[in-house]
Residue frames relative to the residue before (quaternion, step in Angstrom):
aa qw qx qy qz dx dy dz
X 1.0000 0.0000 0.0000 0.0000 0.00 0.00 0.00
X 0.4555 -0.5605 0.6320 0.2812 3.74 -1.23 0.48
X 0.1821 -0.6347 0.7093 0.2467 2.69 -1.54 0.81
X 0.8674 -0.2672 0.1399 0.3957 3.11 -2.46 0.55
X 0.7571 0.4863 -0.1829 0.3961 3.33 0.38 -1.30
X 0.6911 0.4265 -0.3727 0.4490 3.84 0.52 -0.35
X 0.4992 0.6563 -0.3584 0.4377 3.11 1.72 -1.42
X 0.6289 0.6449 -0.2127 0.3787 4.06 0.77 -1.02
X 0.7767 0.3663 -0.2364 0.4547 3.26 0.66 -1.69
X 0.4546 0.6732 -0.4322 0.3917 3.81 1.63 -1.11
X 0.7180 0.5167 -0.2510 0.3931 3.37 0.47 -1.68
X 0.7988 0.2640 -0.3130 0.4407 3.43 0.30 -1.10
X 0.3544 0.6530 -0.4228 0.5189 3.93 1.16 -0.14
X 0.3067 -0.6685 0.6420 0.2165 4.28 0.42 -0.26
X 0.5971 0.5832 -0.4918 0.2482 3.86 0.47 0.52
X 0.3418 -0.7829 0.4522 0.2564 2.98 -0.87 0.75
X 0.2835 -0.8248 0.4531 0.1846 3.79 -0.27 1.25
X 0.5148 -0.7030 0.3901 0.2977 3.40 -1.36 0.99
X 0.7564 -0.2260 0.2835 0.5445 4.06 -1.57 -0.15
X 0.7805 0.4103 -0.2888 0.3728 3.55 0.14 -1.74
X 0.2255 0.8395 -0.4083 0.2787 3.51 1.23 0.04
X 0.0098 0.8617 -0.4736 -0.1818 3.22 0.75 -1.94
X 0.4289 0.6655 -0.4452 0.4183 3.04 1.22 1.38
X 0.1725 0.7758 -0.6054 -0.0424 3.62 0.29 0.65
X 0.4230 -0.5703 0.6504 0.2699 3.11 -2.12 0.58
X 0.7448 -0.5622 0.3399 0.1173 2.89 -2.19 0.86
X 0.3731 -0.9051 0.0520 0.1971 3.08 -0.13 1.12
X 0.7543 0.1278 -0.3364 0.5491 2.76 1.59 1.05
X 0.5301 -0.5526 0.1951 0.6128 4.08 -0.04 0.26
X 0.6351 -0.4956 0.4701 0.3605 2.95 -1.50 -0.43
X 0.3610 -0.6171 0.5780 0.3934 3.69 -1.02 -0.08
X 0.5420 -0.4960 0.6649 0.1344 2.85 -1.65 1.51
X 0.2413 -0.7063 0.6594 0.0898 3.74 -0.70 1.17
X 0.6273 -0.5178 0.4089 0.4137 3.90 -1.28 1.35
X 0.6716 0.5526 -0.4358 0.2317 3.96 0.60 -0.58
X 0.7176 0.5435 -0.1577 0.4060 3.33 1.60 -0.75
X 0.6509 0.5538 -0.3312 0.3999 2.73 1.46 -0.24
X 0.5320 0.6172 -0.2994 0.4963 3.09 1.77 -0.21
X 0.3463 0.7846 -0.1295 0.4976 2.91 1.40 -0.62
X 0.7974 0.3494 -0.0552 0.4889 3.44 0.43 -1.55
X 0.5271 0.6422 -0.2667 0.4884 3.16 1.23 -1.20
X 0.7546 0.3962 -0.2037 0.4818 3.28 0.20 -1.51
X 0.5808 0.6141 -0.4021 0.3521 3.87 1.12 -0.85
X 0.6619 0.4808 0.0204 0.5747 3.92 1.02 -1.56
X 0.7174 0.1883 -0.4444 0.5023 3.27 1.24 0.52
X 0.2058 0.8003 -0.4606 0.3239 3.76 1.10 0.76
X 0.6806 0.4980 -0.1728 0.5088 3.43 0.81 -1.41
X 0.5696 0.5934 -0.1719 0.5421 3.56 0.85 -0.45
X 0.7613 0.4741 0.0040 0.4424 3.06 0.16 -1.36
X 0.7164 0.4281 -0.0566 0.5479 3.52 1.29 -1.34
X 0.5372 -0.7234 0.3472 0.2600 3.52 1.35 -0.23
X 0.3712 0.6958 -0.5063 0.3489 3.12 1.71 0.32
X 0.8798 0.2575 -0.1836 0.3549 3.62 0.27 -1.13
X 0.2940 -0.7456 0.5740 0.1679 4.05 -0.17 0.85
X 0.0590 -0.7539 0.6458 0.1056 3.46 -1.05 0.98
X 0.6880 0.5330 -0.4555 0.1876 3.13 -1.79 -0.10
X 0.8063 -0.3859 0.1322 0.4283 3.33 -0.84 0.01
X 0.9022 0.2144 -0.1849 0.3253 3.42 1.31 -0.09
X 0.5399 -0.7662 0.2826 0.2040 2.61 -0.89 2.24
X 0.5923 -0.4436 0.5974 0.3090 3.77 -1.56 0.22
X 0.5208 0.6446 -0.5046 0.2423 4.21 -0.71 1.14
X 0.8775 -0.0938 0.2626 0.3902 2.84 -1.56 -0.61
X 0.0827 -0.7291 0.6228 0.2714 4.16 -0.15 0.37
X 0.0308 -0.7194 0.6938 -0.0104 3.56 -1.87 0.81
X 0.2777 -0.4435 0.7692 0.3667 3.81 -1.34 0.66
X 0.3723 -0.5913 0.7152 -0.0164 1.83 -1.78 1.22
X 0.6053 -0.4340 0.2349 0.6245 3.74 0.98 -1.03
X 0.2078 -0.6767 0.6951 0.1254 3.69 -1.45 0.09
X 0.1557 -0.5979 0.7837 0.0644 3.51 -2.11 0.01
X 0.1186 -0.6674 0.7320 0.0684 2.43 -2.40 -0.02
X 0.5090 -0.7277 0.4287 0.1661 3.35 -0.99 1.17
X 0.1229 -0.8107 0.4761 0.3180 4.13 -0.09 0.78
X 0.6104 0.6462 -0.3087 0.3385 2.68 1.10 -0.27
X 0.5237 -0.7047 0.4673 0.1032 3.58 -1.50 1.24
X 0.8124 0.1735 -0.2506 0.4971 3.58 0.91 -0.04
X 0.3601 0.7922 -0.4544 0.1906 3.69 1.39 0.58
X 0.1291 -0.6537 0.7297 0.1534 3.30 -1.07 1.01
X 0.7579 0.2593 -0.4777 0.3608 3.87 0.02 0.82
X 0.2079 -0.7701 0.5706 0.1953 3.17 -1.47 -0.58
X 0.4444 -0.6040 0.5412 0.3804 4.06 -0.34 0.90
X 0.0998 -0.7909 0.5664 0.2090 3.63 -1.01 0.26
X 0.5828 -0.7073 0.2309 0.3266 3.41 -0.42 1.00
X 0.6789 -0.4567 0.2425 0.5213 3.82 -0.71 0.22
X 0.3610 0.7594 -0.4851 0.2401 3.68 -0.78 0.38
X 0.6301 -0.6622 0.3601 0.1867 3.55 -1.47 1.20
X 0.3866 -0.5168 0.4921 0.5842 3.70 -1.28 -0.43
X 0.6873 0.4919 -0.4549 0.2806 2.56 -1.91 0.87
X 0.4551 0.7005 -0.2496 0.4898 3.42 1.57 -0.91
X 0.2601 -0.7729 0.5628 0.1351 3.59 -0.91 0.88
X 0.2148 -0.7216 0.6572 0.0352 3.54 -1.10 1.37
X 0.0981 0.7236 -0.6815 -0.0484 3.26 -1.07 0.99
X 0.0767 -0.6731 0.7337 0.0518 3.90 -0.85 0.57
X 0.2837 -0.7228 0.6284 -0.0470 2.50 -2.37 0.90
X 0.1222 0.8558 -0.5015 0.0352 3.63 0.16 0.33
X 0.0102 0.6863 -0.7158 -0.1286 4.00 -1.22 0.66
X 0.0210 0.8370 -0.5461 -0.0282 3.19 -1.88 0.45
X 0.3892 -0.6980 0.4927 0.3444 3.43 -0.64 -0.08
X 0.7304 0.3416 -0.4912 0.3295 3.49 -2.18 0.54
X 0.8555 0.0504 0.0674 0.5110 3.59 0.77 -1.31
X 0.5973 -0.3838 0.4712 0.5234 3.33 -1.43 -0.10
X 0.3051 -0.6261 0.6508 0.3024 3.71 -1.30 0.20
X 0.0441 0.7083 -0.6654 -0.2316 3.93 -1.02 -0.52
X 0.9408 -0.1120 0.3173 -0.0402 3.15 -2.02 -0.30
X 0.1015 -0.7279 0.6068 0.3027 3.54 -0.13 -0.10
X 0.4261 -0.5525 0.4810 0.5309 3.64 -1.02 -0.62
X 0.6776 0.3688 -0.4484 0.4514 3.24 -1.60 0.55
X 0.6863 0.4322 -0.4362 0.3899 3.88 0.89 0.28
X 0.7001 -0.4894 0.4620 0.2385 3.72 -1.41 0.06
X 0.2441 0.8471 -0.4385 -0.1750 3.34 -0.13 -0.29
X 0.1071 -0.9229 0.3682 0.0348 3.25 -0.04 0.78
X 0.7091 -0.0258 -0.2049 0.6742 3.62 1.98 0.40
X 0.1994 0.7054 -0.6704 -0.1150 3.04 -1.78 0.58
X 0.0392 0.7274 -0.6806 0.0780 3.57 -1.04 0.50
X 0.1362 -0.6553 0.7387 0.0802 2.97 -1.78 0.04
X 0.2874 -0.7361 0.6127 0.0137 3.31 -1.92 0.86
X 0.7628 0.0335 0.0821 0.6405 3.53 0.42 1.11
X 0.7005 -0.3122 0.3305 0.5500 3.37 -0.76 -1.28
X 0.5408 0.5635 -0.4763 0.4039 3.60 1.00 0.60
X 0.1465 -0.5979 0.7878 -0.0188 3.55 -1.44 0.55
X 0.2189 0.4957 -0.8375 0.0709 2.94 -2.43 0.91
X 0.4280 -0.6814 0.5862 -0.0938 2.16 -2.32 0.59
X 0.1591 0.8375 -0.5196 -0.0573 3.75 -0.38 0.30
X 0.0974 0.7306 -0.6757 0.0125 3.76 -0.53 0.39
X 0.2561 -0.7194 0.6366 0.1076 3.09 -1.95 -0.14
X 0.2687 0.7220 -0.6306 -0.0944 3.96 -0.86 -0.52
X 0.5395 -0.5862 0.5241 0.3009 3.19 -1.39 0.30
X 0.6278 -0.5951 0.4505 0.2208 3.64 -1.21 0.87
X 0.4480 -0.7424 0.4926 0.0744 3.84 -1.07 0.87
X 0.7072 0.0603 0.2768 0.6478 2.90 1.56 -1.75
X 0.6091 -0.5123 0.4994 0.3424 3.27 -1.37 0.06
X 0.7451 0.3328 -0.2735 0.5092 3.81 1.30 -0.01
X 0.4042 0.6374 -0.6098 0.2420 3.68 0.03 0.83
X 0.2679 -0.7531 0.6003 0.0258 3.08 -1.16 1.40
X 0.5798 -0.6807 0.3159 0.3171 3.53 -0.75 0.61
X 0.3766 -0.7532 0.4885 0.2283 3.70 1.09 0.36
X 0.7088 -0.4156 0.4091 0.3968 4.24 -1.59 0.60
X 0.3218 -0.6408 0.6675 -0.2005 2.82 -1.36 1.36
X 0.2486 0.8134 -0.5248 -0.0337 3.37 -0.45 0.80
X 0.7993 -0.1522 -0.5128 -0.2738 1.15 -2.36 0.63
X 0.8556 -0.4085 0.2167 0.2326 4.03 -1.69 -0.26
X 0.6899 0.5450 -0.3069 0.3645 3.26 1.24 -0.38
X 0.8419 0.0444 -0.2392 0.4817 3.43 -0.83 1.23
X 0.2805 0.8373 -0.4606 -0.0898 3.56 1.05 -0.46
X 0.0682 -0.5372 0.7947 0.2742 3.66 -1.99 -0.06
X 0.0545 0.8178 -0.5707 -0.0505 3.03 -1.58 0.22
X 0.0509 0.8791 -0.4722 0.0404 3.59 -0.61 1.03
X 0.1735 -0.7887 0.5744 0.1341 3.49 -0.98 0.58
X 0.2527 0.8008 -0.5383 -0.0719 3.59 -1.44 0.37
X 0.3116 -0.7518 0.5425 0.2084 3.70 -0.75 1.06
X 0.1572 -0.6789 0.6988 0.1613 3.38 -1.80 0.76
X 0.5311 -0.6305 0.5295 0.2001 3.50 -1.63 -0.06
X 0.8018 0.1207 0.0162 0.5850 3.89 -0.80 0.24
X 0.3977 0.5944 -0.5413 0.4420 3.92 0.79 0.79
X 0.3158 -0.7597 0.5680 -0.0214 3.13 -0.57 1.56
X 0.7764 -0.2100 0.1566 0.5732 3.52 0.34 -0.91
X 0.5504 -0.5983 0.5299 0.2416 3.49 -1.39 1.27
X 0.0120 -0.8217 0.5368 0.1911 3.87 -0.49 0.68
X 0.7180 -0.2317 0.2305 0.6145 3.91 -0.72 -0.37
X 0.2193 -0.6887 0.6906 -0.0235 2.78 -1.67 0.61
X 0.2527 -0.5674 0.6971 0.3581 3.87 -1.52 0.17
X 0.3580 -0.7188 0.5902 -0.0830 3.07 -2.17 0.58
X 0.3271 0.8495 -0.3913 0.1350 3.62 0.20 0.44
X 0.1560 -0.8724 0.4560 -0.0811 3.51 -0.58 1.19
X 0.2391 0.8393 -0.4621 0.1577 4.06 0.19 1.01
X 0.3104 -0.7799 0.5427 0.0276 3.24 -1.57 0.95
X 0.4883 0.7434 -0.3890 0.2401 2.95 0.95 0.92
X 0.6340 -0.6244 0.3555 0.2859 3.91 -0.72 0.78
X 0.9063 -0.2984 -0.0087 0.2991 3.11 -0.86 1.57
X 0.1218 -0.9038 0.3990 -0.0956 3.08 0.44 1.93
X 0.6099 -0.6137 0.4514 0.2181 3.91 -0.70 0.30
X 0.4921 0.0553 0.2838 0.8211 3.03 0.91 -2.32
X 0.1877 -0.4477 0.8715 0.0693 1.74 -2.83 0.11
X 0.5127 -0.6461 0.5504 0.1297 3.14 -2.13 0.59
X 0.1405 -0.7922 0.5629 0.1891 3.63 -0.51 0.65
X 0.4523 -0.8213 0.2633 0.2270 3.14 0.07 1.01
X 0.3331 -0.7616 0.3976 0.3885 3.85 -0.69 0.84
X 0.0852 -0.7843 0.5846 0.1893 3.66 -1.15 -0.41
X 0.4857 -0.6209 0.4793 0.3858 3.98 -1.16 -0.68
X 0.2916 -0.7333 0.5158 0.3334 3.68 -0.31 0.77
X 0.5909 -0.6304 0.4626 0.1986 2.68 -2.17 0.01
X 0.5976 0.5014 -0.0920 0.6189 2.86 1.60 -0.85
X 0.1851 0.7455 -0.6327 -0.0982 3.79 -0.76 1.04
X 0.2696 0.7210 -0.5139 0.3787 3.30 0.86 0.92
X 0.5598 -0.7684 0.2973 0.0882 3.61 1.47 0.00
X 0.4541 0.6323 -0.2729 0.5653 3.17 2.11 -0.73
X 0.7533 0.5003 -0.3671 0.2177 4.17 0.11 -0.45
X 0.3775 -0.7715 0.4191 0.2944 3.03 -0.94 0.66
X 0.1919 -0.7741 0.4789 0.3669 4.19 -0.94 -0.09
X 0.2269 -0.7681 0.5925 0.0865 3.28 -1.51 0.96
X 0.2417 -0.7657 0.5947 0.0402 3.41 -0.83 1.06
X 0.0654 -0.7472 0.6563 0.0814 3.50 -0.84 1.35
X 0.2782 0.8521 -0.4433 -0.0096 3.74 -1.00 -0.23
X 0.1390 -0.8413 0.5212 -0.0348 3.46 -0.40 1.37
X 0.3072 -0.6156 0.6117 0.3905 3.98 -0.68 0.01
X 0.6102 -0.6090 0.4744 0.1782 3.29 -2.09 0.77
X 0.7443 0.3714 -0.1081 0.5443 3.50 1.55 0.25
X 0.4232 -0.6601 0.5431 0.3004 3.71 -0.53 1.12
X 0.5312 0.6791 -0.3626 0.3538 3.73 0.81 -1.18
X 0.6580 0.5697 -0.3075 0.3846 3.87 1.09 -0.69
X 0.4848 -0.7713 0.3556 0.2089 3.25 -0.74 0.96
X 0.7883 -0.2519 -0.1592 0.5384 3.53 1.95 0.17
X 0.5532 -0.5559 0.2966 0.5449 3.57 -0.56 -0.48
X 0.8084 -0.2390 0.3200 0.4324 3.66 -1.71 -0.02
X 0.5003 -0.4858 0.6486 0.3049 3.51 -1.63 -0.01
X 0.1741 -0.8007 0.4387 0.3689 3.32 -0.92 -0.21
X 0.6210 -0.5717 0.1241 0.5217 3.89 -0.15 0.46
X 0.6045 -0.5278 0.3833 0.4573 3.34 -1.50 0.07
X 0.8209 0.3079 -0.2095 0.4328 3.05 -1.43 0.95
X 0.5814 0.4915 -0.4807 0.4352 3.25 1.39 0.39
X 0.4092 -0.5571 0.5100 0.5119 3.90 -1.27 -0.66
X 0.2939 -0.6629 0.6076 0.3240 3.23 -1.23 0.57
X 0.0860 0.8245 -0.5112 -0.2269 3.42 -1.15 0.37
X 0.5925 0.2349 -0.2955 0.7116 4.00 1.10 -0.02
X 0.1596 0.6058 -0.7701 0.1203 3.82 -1.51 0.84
X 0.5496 0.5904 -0.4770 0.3489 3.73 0.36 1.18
X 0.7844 0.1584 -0.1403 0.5831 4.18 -0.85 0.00
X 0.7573 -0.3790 0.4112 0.3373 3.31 0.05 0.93
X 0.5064 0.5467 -0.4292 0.5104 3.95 1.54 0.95
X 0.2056 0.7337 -0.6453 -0.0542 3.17 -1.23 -0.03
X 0.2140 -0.6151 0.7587 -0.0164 3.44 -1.11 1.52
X 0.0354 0.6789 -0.7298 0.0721 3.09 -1.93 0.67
X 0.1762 0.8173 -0.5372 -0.1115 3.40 -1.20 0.17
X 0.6936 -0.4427 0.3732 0.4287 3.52 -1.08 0.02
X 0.2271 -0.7727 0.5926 0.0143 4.10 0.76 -0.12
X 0.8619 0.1454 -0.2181 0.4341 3.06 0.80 1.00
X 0.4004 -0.5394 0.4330 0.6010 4.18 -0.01 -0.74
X 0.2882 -0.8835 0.3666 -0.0435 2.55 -1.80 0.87
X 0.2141 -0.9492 0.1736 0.1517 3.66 0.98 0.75
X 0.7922 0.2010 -0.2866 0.4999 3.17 -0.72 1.30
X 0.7293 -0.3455 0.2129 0.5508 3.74 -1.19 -0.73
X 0.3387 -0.7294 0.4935 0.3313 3.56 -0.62 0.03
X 0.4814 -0.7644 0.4235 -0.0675 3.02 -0.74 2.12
X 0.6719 -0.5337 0.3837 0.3413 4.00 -0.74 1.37
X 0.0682 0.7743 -0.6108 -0.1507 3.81 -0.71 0.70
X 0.2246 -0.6213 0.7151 0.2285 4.09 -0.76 -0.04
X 0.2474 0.6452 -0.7193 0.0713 3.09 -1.15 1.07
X 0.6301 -0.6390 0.2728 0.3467 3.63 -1.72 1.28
X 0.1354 -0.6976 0.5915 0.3809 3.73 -0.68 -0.64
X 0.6098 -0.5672 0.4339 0.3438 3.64 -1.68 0.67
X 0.7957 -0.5435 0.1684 0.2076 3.07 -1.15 0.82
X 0.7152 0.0613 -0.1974 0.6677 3.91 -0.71 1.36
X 0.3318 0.5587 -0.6859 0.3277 3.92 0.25 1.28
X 0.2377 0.7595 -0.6049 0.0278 2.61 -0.98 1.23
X 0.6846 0.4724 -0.4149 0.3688 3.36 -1.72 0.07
X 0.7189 -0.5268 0.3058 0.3349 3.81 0.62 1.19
X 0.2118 -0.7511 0.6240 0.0401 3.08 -1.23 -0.82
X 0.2796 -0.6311 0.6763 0.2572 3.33 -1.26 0.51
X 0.1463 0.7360 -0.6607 0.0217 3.29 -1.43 1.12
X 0.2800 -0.7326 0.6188 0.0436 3.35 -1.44 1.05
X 0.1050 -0.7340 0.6478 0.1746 3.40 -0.77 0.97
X 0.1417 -0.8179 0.5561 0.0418 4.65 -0.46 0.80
X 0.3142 -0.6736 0.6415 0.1896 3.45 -1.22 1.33
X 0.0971 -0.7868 0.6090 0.0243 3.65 -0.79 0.88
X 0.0841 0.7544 -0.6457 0.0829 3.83 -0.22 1.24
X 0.6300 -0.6728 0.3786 0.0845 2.43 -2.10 1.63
């Protein structure tokens, strides 16, 4: 027979000892006493708890546009939202005049300001279903309005923000900011409308970005791809006689 101590070093040694050995195993398991099993319980709910595993409807991948719009209309408080699943992030954008605009319920908001007698708005929320419609916007006076859905966007991260009333600008500034995400995996989205129907269109969008809305006095862009580090000031031109500023948002979008 081994004694205690060889019986140890065999084990921790990864050999596998023979019959003549004279080690036999017990002949049946042991009983898992009610403390361990609590125990266990509490082990398998760590991951969870710790933020490893993300639930609900939206999965960790690959971001995609999905599609976007724009409203021609001048006094819309809605907007059709393009085709698109649960889970699927909706962000909309809307400037006006007289007042502050706000929200339906069940959206995000994540800017408002105003510049003078201008006002915007941006929110977001993530999709339920393949039917969610963007619910009333206020309110009617001068309005822009734009809408655009991504894919596999997990969580909206910081964003820059910038909001001016000034007469007949050239360029504009997409504003910089710090990300959330240094993991390097997010994508940026650039939303940006002027504070006046009276303008003759919207911004450019920077070099090297994708354009994806460039209609009613919208313009959506993003980065069409990941993006690394903080996200750095762009200048991009606007078409000709834009004036009165704008409300731009530069948005950290992690998968």
């Amino acid at each position: 027979m081994l004694n205690k101590a060889m019986l140890a070093a065999t084990v921790a040694s990864g050999l596998i000892l023979p019959a003549s050995a004279g080690v036999f195993l017990p002949p049946r398991p042991g009983i898992i006493k009610h403390q361990n099993v609590e125990f266990s319980k509490n082990l398998l709910a760590m991951p969870v708890t710790m933020g490893m595993l993300k639930s609900g409807a939206r999965k960790p991948g690959i971001i995609s546009y999905v599609g976007g719009g724009s409203s021609a209309s001048t006094t819309a408080t809605t907007i059709p939202i393009p085709a698109h699943q649960a889970g699927d992030l909706i962000i909309i954008i809307k400037t006006c005049a007289n007042s502050l605009p706000s929200a339906p319920a069940g959206w995000t908001v994540i800017y408002t300001g105003n510049a003078s007698n201008a006002y915007g708005i941006v929110g977001y929320k993530f999709a339920t279903d393949s039917a969610t419609v963007s619910g009333t916007w206020t309110n009617s006076a001068s309005v822009t309005m734009g809408v655009c859905v991504y894919r596999n966007v997990f969580q909206v991260g910081n964003k820059g923000q910038r909001f001016t009333n000034t007469n007949v600008v050239t360029s504009i500034t997409w504003p910089a900011f710090t990300v959330l995400d240094t993991m390097d995996t997010k994508w940026i989205a650039g939303v940006g409308a002027p504070i006046s129907t009276i303008a003759a269109g919207q911004p450019n969008a920077p070099t090297g970005r994708t354009s994806r809305i460039n209609a009613n006095y919208i313009r959506i862009w993003d980065t069409n791809g990941a993006y690394a580090g903080n996200y750095v000031a762009q200048t991009s031109s606007t078409t000709s006689n834009y004036c009165y500023g704008g409300l731009y948002l530069t948005i950290e979008l992690i998968p």
